[in-house]
N, CA, C and O atoms as CSV, one atom per row, in Angstrom:
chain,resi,resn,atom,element,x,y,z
A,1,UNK,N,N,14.643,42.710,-46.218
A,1,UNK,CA,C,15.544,42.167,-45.226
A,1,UNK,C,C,16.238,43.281,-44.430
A,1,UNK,O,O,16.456,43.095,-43.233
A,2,UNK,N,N,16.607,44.465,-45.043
A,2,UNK,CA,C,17.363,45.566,-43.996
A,2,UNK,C,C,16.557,46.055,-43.627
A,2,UNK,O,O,16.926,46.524,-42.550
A,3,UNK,N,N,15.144,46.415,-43.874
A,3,UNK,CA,C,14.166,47.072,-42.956
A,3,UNK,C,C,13.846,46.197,-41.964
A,3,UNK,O,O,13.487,46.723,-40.911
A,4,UNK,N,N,13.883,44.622,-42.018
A,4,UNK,CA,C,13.957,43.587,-40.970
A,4,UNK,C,C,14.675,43.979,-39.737
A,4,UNK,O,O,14.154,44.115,-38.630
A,5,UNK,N,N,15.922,44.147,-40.035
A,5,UNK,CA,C,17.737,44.319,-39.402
A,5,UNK,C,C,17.452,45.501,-38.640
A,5,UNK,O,O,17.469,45.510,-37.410
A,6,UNK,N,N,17.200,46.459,-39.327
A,6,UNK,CA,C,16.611,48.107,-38.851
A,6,UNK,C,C,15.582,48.005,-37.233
A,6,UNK,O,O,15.898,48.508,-36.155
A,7,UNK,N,N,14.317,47.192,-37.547
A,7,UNK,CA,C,13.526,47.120,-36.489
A,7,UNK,C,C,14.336,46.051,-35.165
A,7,UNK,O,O,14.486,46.294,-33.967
A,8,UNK,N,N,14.617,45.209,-35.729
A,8,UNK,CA,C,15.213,44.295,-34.884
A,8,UNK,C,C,16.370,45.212,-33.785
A,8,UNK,O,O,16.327,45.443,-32.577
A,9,UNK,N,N,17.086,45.472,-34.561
A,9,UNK,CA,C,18.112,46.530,-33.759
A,9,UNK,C,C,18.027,47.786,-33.406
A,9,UNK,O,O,19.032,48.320,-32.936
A,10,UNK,N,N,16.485,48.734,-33.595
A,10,UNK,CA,C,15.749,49.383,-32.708
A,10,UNK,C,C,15.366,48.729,-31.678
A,10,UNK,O,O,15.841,48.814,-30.545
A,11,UNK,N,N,14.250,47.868,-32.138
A,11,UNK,CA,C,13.595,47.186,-30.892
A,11,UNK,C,C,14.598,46.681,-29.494
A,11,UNK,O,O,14.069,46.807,-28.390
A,12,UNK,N,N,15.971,46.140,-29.555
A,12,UNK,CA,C,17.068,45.570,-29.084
A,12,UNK,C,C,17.536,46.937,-28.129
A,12,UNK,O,O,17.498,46.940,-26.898
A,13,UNK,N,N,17.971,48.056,-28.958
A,13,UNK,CA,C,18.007,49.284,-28.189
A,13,UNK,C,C,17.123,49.827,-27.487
A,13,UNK,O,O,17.448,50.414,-26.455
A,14,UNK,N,N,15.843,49.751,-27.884
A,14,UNK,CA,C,14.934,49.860,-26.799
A,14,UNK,C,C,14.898,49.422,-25.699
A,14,UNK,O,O,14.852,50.141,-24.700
A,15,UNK,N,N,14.917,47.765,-25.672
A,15,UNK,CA,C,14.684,46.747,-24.582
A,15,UNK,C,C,15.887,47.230,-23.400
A,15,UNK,O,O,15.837,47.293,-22.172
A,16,UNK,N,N,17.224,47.603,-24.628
A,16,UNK,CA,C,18.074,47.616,-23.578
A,16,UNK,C,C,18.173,49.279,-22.497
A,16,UNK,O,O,18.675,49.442,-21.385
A,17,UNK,N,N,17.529,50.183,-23.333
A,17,UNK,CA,C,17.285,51.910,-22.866
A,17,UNK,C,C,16.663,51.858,-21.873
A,17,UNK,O,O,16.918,52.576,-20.906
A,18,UNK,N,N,15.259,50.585,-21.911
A,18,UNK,CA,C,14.304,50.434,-20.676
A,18,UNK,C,C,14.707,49.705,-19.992
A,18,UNK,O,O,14.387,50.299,-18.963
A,19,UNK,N,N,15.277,48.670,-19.585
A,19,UNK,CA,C,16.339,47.638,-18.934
A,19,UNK,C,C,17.631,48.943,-17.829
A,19,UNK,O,O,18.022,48.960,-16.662
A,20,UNK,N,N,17.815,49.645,-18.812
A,20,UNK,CA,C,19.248,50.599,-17.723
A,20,UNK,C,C,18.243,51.076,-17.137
A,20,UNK,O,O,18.095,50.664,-15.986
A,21,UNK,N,N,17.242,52.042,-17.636
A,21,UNK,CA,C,16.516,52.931,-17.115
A,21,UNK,C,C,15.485,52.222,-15.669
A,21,UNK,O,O,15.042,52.693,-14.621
A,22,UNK,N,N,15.462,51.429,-16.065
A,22,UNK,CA,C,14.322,50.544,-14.766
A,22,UNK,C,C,15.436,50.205,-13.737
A,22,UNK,O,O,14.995,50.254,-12.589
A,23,UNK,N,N,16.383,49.968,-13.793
A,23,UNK,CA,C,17.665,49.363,-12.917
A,23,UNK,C,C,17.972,50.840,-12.546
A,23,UNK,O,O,18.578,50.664,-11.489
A,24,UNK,N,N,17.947,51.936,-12.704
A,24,UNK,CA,C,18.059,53.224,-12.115
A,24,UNK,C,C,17.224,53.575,-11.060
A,24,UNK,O,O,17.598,54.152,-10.039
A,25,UNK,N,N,15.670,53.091,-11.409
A,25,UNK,CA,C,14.663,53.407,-10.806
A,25,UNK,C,C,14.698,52.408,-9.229
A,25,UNK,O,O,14.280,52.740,-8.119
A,26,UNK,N,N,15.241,51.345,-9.584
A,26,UNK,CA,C,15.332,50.661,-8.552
A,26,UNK,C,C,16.333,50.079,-7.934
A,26,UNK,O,O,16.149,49.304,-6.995
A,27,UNK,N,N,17.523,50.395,-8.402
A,27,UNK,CA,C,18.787,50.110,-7.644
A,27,UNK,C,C,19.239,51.706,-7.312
A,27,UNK,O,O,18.925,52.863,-7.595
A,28,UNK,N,N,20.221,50.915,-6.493
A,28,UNK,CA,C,21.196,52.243,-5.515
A,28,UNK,C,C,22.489,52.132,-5.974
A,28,UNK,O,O,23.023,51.024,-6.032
A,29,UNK,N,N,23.015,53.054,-6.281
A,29,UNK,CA,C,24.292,53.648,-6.686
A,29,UNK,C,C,25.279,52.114,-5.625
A,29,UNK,O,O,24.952,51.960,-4.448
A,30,UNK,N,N,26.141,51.386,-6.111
A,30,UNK,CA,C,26.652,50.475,-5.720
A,30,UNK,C,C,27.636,51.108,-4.377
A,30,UNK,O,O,27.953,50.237,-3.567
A,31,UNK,N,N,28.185,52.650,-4.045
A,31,UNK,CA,C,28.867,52.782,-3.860
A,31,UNK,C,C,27.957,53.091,-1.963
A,31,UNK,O,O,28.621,53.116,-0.927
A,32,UNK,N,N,26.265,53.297,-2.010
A,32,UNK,CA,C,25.817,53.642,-0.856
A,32,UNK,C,C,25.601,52.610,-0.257
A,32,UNK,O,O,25.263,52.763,0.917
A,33,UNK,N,N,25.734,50.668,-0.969
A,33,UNK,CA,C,24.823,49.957,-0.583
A,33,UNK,C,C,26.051,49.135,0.637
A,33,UNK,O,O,27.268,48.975,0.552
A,34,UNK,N,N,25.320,48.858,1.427
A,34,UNK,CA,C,26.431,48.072,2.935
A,34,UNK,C,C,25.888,48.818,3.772
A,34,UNK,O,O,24.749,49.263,3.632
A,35,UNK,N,N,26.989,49.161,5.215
A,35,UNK,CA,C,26.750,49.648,6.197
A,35,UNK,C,C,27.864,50.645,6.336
A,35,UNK,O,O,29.007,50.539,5.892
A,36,UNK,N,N,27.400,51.521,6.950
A,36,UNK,CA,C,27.749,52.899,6.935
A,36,UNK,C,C,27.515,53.863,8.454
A,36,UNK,O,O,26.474,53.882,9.111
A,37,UNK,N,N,28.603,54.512,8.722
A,37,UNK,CA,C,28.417,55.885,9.984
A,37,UNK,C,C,28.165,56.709,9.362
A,37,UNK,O,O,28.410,56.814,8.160
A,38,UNK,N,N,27.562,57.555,10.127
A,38,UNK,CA,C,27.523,59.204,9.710
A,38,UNK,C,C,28.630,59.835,10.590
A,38,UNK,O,O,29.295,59.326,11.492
A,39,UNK,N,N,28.639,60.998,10.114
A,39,UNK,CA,C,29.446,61.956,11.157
A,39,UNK,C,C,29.005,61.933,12.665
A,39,UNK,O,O,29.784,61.929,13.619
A,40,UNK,N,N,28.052,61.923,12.711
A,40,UNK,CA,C,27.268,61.786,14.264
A,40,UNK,C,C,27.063,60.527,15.115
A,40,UNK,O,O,26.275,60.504,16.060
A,41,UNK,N,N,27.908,59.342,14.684
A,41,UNK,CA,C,28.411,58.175,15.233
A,41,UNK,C,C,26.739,57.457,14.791
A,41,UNK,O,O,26.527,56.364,15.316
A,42,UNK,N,N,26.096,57.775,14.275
A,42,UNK,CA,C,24.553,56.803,13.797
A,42,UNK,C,C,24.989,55.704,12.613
A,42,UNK,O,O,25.355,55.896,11.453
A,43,UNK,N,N,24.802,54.484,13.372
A,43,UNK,CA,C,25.246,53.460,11.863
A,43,UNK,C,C,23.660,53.568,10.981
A,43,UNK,O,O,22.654,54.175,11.348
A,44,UNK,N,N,23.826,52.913,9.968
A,44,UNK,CA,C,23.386,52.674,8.585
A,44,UNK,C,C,23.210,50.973,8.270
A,44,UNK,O,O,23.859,49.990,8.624
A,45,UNK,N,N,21.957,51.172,7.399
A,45,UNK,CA,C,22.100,49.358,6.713
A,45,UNK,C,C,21.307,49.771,5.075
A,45,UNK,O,O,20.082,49.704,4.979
A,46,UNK,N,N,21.943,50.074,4.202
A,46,UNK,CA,C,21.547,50.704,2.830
A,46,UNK,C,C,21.204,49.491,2.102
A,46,UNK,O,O,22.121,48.686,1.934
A,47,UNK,N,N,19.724,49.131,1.506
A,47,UNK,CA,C,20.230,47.803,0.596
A,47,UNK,C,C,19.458,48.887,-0.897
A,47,UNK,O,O,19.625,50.105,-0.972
A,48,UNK,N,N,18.749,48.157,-1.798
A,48,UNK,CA,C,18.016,48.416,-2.858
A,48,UNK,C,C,16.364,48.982,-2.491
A,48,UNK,O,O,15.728,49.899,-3.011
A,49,UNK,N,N,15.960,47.961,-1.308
A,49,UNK,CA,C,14.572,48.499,-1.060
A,49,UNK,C,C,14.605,48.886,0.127
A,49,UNK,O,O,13.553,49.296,0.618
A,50,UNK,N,N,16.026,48.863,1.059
A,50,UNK,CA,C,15.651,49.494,2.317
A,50,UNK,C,C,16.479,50.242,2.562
A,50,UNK,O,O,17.485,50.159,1.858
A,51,UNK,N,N,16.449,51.512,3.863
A,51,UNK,CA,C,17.340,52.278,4.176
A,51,UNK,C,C,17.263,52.297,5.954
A,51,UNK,O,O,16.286,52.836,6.473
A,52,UNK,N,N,17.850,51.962,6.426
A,52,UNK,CA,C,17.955,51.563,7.764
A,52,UNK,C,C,18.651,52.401,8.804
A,52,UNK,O,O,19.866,52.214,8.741
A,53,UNK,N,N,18.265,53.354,9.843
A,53,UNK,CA,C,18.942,54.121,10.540
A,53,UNK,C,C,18.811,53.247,11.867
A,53,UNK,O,O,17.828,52.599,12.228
A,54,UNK,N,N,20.281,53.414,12.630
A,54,UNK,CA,C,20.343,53.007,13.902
A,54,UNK,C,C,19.643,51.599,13.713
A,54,UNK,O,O,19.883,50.996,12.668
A,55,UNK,N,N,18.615,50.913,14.846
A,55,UNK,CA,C,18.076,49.649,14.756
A,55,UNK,C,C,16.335,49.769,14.502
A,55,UNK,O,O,15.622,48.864,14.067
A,56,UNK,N,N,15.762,51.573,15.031
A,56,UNK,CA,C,14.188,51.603,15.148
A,56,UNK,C,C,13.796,52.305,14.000
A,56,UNK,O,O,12.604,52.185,13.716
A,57,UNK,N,N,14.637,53.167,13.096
A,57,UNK,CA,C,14.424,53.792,11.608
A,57,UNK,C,C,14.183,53.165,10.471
A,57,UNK,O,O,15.164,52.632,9.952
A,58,UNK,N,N,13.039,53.059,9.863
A,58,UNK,CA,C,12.973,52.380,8.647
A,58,UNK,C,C,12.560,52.960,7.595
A,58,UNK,O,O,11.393,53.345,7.663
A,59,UNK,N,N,13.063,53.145,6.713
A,59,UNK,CA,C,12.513,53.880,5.432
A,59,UNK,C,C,12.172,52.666,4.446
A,59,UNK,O,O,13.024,51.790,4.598
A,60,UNK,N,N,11.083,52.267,3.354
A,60,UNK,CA,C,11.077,51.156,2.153
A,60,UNK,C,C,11.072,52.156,1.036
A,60,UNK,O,O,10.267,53.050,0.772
A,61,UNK,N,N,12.216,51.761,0.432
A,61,UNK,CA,C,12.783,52.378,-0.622
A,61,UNK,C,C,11.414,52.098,-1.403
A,61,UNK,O,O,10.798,51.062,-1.152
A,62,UNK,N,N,10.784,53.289,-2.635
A,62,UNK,CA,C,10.066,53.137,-3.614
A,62,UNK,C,C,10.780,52.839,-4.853
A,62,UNK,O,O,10.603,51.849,-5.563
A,63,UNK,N,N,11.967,54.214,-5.123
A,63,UNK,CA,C,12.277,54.142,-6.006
A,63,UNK,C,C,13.573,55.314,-6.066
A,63,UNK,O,O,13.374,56.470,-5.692
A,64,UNK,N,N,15.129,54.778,-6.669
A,64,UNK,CA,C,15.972,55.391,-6.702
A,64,UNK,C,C,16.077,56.018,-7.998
A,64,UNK,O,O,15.687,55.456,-9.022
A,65,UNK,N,N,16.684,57.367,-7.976
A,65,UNK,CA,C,16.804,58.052,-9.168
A,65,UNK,C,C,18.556,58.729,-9.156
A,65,UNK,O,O,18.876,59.862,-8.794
A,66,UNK,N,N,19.250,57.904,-9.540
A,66,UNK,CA,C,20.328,57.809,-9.627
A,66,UNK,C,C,21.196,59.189,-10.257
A,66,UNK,O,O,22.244,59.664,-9.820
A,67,UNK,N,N,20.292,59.691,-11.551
A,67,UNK,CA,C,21.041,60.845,-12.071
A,67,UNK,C,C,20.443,61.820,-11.024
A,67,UNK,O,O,21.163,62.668,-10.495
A,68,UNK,N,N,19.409,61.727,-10.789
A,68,UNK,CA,C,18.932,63.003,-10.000
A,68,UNK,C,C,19.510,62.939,-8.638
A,68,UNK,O,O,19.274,63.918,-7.931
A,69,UNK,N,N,20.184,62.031,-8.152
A,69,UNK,CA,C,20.555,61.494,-6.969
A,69,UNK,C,C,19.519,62.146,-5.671
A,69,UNK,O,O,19.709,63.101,-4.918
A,70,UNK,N,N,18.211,61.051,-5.799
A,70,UNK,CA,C,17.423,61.266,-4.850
A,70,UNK,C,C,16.892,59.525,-4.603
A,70,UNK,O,O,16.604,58.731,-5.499
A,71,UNK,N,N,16.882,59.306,-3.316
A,71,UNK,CA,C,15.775,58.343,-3.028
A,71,UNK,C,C,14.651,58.744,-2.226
A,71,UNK,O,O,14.595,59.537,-1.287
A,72,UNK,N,N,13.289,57.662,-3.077
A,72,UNK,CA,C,12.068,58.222,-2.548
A,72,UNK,C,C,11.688,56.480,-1.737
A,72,UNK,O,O,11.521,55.321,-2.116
A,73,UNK,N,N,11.698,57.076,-0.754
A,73,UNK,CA,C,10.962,55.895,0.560
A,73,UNK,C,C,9.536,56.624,1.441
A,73,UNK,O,O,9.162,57.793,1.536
A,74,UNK,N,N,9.032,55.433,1.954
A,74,UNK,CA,C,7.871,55.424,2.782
A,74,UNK,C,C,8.303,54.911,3.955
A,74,UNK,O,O,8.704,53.804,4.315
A,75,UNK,N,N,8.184,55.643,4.315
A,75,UNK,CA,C,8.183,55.966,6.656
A,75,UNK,C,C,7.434,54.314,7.257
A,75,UNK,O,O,6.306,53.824,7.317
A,76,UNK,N,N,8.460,54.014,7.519
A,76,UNK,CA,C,7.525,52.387,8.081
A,76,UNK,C,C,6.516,52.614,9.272
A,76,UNK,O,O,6.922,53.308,10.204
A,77,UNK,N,N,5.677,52.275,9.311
A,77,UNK,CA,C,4.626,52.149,9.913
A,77,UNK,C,C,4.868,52.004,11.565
A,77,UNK,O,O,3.925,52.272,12.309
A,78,UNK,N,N,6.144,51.577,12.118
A,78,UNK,CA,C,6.647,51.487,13.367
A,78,UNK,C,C,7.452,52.552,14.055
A,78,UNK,O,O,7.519,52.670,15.278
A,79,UNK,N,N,8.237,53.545,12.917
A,79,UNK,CA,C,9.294,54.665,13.085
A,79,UNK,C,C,8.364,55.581,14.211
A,79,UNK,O,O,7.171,55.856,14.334
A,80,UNK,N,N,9.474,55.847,14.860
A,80,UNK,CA,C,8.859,56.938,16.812
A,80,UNK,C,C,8.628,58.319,15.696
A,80,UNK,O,O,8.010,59.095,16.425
A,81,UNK,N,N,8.768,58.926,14.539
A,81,UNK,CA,C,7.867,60.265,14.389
A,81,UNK,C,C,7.789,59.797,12.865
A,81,UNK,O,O,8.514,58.904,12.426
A,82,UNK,N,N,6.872,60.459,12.121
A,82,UNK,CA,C,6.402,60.492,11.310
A,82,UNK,C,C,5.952,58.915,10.340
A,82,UNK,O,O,6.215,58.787,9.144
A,83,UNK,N,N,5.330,57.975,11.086
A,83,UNK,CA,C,5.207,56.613,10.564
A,83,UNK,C,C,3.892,57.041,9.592
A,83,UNK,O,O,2.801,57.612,9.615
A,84,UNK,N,N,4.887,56.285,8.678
A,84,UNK,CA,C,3.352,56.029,7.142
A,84,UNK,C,C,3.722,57.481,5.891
A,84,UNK,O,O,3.314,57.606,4.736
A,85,UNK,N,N,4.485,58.250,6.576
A,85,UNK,CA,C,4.849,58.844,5.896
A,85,UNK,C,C,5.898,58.924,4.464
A,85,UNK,O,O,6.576,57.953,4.127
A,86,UNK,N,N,5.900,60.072,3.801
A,86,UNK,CA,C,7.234,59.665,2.712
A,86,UNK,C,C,7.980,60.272,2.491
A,86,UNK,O,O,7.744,61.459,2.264
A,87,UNK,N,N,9.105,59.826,2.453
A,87,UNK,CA,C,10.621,60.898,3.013
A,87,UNK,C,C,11.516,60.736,0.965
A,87,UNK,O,O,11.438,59.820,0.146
A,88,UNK,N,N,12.292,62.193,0.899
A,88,UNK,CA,C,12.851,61.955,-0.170
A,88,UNK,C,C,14.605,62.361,0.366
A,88,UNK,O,O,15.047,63.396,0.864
A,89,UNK,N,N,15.145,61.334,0.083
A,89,UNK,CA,C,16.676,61.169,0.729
A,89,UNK,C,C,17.013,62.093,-0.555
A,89,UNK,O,O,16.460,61.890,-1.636
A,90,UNK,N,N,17.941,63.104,-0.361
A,90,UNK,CA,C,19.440,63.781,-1.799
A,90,UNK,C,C,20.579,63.360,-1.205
A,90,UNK,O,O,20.920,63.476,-0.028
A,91,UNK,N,N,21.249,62.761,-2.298
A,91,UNK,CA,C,22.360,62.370,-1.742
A,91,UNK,C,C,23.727,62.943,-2.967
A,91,UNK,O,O,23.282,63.279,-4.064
A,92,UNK,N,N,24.954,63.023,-2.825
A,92,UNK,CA,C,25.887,63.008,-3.081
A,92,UNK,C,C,27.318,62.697,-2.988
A,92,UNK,O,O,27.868,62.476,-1.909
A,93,UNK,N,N,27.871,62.682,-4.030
A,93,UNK,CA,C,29.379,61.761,-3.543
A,93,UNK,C,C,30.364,62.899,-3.206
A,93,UNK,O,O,30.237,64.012,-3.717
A,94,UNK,N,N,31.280,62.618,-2.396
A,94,UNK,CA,C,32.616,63.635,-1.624
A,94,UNK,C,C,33.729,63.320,-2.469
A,94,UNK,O,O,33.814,62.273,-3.111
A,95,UNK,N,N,34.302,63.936,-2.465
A,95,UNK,CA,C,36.358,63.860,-2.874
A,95,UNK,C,C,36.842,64.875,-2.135
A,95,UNK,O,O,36.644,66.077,-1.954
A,96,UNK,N,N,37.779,63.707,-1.644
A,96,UNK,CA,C,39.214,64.656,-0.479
A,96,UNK,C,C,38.650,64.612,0.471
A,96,UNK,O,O,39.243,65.330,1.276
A,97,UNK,N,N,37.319,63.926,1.151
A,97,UNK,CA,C,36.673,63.969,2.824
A,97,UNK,C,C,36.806,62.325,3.382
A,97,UNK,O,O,36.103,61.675,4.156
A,98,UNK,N,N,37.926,62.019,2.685
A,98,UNK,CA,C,38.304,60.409,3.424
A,98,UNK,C,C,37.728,60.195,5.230
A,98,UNK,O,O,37.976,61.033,6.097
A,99,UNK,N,N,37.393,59.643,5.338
A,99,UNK,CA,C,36.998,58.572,5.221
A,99,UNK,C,C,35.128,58.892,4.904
A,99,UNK,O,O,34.186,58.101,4.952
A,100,UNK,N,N,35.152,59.976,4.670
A,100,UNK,CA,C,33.166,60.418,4.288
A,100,UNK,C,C,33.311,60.168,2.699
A,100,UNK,O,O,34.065,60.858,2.013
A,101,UNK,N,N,32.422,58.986,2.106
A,101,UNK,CA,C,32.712,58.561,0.951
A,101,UNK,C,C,31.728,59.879,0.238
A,101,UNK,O,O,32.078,60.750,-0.560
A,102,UNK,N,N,30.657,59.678,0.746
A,102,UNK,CA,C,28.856,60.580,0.051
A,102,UNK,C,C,28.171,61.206,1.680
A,102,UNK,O,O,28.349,60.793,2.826
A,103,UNK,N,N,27.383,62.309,1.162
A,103,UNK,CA,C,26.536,62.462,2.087
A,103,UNK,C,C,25.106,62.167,1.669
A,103,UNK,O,O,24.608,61.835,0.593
A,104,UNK,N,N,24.596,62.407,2.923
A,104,UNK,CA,C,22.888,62.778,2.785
A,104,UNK,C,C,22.343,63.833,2.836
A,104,UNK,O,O,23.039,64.845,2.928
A,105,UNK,N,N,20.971,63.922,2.794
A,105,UNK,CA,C,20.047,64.975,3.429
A,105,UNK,C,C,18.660,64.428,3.429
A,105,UNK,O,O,18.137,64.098,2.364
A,106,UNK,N,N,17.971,64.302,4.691
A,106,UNK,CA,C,16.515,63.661,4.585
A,106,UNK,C,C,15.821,65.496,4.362
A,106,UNK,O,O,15.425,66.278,5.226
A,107,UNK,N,N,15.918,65.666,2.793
A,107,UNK,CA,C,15.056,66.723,1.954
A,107,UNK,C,C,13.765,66.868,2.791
A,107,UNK,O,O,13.676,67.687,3.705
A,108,UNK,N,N,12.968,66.197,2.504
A,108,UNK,CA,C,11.578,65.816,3.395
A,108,UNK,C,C,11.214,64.615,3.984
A,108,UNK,O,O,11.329,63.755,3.112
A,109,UNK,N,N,10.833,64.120,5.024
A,109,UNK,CA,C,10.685,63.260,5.677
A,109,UNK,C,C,9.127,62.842,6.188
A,109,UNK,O,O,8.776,61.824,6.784
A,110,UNK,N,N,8.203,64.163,5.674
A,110,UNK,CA,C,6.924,64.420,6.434
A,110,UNK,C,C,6.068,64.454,5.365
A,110,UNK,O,O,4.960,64.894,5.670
A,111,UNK,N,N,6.214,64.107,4.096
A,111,UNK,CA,C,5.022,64.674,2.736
A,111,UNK,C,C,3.820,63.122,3.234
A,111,UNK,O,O,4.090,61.944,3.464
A,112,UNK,N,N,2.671,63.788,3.229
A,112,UNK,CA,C,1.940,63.182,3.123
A,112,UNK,C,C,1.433,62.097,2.041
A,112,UNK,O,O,0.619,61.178,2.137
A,113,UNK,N,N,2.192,62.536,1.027
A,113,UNK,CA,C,2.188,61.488,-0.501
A,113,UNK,C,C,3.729,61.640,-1.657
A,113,UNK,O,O,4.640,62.450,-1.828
A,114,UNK,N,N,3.437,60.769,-2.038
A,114,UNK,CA,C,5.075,60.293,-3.017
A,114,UNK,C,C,4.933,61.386,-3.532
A,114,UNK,O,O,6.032,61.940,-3.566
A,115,UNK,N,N,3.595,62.441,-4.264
A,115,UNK,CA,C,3.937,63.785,-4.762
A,115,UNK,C,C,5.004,64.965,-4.405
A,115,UNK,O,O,5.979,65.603,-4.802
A,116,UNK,N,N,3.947,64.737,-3.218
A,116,UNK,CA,C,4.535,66.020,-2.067
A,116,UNK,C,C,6.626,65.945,-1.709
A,116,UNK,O,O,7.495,66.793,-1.507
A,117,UNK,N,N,6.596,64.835,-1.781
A,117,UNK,CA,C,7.946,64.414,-1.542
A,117,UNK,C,C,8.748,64.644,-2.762
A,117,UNK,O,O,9.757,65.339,-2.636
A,118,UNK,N,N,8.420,64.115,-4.040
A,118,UNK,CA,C,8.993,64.589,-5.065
A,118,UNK,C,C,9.553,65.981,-5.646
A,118,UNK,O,O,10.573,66.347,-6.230
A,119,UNK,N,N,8.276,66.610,-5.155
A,119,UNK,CA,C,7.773,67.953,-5.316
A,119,UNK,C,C,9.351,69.235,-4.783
A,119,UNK,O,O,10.043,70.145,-5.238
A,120,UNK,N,N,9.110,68.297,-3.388
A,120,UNK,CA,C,10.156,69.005,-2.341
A,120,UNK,C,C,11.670,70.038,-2.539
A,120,UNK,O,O,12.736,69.522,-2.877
A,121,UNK,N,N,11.565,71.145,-2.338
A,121,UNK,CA,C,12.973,71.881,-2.737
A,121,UNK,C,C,14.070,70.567,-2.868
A,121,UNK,O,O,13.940,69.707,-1.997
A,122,UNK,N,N,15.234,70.332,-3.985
A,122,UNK,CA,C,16.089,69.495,-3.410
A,122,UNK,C,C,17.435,70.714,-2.805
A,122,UNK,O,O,17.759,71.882,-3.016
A,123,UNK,N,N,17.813,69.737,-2.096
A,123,UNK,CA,C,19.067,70.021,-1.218
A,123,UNK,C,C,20.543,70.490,-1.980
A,123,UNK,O,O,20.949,69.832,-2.937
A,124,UNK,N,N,21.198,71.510,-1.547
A,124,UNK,CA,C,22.042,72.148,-2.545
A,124,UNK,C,C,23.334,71.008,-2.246
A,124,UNK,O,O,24.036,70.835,-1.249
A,125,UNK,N,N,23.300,70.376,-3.492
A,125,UNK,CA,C,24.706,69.824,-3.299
A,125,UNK,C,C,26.106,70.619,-3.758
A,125,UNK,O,O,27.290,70.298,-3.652
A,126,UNK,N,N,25.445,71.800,-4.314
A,126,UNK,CA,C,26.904,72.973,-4.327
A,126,UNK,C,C,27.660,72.958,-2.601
A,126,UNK,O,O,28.799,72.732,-2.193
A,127,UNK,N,N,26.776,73.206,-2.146
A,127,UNK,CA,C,26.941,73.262,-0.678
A,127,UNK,C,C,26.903,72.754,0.159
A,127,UNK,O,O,25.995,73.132,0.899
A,128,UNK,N,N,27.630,71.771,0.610
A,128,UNK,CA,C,27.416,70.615,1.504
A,128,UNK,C,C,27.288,70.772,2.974
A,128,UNK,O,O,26.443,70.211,3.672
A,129,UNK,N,N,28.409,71.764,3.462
A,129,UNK,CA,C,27.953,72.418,4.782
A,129,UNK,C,C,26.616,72.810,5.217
A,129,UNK,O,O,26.099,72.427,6.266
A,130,UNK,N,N,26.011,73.690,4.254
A,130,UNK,CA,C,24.624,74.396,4.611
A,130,UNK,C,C,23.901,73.905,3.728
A,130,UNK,O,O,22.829,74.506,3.804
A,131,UNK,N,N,23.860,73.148,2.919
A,131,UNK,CA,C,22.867,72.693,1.751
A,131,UNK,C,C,21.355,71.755,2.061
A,131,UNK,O,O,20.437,71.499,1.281
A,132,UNK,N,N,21.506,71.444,3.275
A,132,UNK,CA,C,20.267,70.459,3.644
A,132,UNK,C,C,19.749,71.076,4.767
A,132,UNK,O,O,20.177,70.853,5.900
A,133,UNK,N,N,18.485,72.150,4.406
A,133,UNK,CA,C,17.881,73.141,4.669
A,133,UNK,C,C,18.717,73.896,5.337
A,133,UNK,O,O,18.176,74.250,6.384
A,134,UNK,N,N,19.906,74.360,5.218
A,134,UNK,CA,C,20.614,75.144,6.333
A,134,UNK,C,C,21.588,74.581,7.050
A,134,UNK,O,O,22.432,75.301,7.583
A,135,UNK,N,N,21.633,73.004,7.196
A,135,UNK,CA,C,22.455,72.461,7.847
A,135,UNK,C,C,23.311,72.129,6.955
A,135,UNK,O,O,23.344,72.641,5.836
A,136,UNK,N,N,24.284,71.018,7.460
A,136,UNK,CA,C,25.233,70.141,6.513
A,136,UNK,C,C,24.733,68.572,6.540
A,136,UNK,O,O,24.555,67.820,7.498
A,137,UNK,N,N,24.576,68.364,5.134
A,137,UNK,CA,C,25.144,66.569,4.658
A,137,UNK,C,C,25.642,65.863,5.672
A,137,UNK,O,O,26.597,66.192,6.375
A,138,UNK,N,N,24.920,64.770,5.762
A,138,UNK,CA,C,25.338,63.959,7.069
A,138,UNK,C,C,25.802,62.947,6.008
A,138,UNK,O,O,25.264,62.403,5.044
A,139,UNK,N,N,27.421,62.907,6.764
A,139,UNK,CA,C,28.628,62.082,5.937
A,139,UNK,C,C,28.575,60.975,6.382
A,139,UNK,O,O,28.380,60.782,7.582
A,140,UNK,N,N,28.751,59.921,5.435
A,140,UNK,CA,C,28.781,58.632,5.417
A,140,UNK,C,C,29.981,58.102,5.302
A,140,UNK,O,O,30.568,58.489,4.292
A,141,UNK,N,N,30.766,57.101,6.193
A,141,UNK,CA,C,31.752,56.477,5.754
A,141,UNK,C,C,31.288,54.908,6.050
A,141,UNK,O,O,30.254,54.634,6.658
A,142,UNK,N,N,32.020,54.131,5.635
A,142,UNK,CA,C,31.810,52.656,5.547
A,142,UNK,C,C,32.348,51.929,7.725
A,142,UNK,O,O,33.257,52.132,8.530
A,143,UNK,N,N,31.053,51.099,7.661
A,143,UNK,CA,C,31.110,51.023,8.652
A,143,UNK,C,C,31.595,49.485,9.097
A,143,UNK,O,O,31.723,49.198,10.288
């Protein structure tokens, strides 16, 4: 009977380790999802599978990685440069840049496959000014 109890309440921890872990892979940090400006007056429409710039930008979310704070999307097939492609978003959260909650950085935008994109230097979030290849984190506040 306790070697019963034993598996049962492994197995239970399991279900539930792969349950957080899959909800990582495919949800977005609650705090990016709505609509959003950048610093550069460009609105935003963030959901779970999409990432929406202005009204002609479309990214389809594959898959979010929450500790690593990266999302990996595919270039919609309609976007004016690089359509069909796969872009890997780094993102991070701010303190003390009210009203910029998190920034971005489109890391790569041009990999020819979900590898290549993965693969990709990520973006220094030590450094938010110069950290996304040289530039700065494009700040997000709630829009």
């Amino acid at each position: 009977m306790q070697l019963f109890k034993l598996f049962l309440i492994g197995g239970l921890f399991l279900i539930f380790a792969f349950h957080v872990n899959a909800q990582q892979k495919t949800k977005a940090p609650s705090y990016m999802l709505g609509h959003f400006q950048d610093d550069y007056g460009i609105n935003y429409t963030i959901t779970d599978s999409l990432w929406l710039q202005s009204t002609s930008v479309k990214y389809h979310v594959l898959e979010w990685d929450q500790k690593g704070q990266w999302v990996l999307a595919k270039n919609d097939s309609s976007n004016p440069s690089e359509p069909g492609k796969f872009t890997r978003i780094d993102f991070r959260q701010f303190e003390k840049m009210e009203p910029f909650l998190w920034g971005f950085c489109y890391t790569v935008y041009d990999a020819d496959t979900k590898e290549k994109a993965l693969k990709a230097v990520s973006a220094d979030r030590a450094n938010p000014k110069k950290g996304c290849n040289g530039f700065p984190f494009s700040r997000m506040k709630p829009n």
